[in-house]
C-alpha positions as CSV (number, residue, x, y, z in Angstrom):
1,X,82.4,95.8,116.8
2,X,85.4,93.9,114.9
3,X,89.1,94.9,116.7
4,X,91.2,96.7,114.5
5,X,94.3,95.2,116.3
6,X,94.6,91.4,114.8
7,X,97.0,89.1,115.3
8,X,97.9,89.3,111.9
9,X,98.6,92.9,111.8
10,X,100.6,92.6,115.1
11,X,102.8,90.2,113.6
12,X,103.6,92.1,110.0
13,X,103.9,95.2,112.5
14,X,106.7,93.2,114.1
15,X,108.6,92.2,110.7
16,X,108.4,95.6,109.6
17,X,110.0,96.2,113.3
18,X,112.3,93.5,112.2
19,X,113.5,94.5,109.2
20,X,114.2,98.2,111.1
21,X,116.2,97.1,113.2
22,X,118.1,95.1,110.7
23,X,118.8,97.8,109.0
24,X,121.1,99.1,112.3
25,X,122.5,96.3,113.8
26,X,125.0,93.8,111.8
27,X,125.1,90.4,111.0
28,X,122.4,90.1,108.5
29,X,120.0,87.9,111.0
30,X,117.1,89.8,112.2
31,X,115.6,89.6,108.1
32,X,114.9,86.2,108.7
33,X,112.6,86.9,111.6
34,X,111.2,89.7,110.1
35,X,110.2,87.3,107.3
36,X,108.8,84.5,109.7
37,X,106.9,87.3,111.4
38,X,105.0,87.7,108.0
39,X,104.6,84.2,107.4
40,X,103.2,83.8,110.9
41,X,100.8,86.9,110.1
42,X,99.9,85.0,106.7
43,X,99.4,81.5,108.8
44,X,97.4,83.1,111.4
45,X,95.1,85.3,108.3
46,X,94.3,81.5,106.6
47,X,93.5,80.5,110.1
48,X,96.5,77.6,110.0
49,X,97.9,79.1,113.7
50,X,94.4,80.2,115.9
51,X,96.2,80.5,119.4
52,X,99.0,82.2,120.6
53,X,101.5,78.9,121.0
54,X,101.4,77.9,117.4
55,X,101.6,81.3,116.3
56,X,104.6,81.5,118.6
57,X,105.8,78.0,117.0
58,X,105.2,79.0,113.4
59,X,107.5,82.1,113.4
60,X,110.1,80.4,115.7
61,X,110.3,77.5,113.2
62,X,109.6,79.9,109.7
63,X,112.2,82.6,111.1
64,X,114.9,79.6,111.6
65,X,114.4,77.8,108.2
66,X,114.5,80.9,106.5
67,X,117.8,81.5,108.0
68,X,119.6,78.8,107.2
69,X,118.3,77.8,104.3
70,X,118.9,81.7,103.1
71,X,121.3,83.8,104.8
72,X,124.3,82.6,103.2
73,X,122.6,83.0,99.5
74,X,121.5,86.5,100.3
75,X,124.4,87.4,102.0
76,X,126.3,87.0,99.4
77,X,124.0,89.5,97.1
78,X,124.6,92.0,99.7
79,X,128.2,92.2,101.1
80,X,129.3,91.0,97.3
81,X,132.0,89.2,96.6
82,X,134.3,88.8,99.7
83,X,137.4,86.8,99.8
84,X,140.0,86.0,102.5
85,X,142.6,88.9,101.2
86,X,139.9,91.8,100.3
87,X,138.0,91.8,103.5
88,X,136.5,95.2,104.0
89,X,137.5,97.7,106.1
90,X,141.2,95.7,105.4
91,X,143.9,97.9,106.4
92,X,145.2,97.7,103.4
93,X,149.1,97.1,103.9
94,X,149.7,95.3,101.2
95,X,148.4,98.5,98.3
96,X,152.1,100.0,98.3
97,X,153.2,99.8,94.6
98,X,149.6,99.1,93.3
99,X,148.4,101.2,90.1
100,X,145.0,102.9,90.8
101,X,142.9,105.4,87.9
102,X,142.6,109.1,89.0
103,X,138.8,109.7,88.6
104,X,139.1,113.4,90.1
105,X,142.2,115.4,89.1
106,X,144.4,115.8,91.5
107,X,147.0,118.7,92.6
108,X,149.8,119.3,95.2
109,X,147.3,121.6,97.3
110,X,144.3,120.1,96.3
111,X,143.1,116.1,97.1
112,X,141.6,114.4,94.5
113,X,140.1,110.8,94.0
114,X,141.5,107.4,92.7
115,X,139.7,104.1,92.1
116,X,141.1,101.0,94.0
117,X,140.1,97.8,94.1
118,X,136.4,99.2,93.0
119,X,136.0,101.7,95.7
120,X,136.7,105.1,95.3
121,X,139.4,106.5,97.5
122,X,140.2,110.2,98.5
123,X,143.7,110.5,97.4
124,X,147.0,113.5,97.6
125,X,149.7,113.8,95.5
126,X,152.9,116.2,95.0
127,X,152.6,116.2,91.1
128,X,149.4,117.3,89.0
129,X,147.4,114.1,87.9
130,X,144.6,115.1,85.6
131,X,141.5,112.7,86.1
132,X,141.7,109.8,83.2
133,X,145.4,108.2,83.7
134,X,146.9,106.1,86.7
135,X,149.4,106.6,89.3
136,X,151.0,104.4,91.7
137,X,149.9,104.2,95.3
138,X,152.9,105.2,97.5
139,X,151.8,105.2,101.0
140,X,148.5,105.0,102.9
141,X,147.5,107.6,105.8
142,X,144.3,106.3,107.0
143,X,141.7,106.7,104.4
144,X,143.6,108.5,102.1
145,X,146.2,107.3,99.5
146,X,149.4,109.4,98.6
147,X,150.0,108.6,95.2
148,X,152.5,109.5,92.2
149,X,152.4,110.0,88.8
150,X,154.0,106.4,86.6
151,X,157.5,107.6,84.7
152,X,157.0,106.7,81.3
């Protein structure tokens, strides 16, 4: 009777695995392994790895050339364009004065949202600023921007 548990389908178990836990831990690293588990899994179903050793080697060396030879390409595709002065999570000091769009009216008792620097942010304001024209940012608390309407 043929086992049902392969080698090959232990290693594409662990990429899947892989890829999971990628998913909650950062860094963007654990891919890559994922991927030389399925190339190991692929080796070992053409017969190219037949003990345990070089299926061992295989995905030690496929899991390292695919990370560096890819992480920095596919990071990029992922995080987007990051610079030195728009890291996220930033604190932001420097938005004072900046013009943002109101994309969701806002009212003195009522919060509303404004786009900055491509993220939307939640945003209050003491005048009424009808979604469709910008404001200036005035101060930051936290996550939220006060902002005023631009004197014409």
């Amino acid at each position: 009777m043929e086992t049902i548990l392969t080698p090959e389908l232990i290693w594409i178990a662990a990429g899947i695995i892989l890829f999971l836990f990628e998913m909650m831990v950062p860094g963007f690293v654990l891919a890559f392994f994922g991927v030389g588990a399925w190339l190991t899994a692929l080796l070992s179903w053409i017969n190219v790895t037949n003990d345990v050793g070089s299926q061992l080697l295989a995905f030690l060396l496929t899991s390292l050339i695919s990370l560096i030879a890819l992480r920095k390409t596919l990071k990029g595709y992922f995080y987007g364009d990051v610079t030195e002065e728009h890291h996220p999570g930033e604190l932001l000091e420097d938005s004072q004065g900046e013009i943002v769009e109101v994309i969701e009216q806002i009212s003195p008792n009522k919060p509303g949202k404004v786009k900055y620097r491509g993220s939307n942010w939640k945003a209050i304001s003491q005048d009424d600023l009808p979604a469709g024209i910008t404001a200036r940012i005035i101060n930051r608390d936290n996550i939220t921007l006060h902002v005023k309407k631009i004197s014409n």
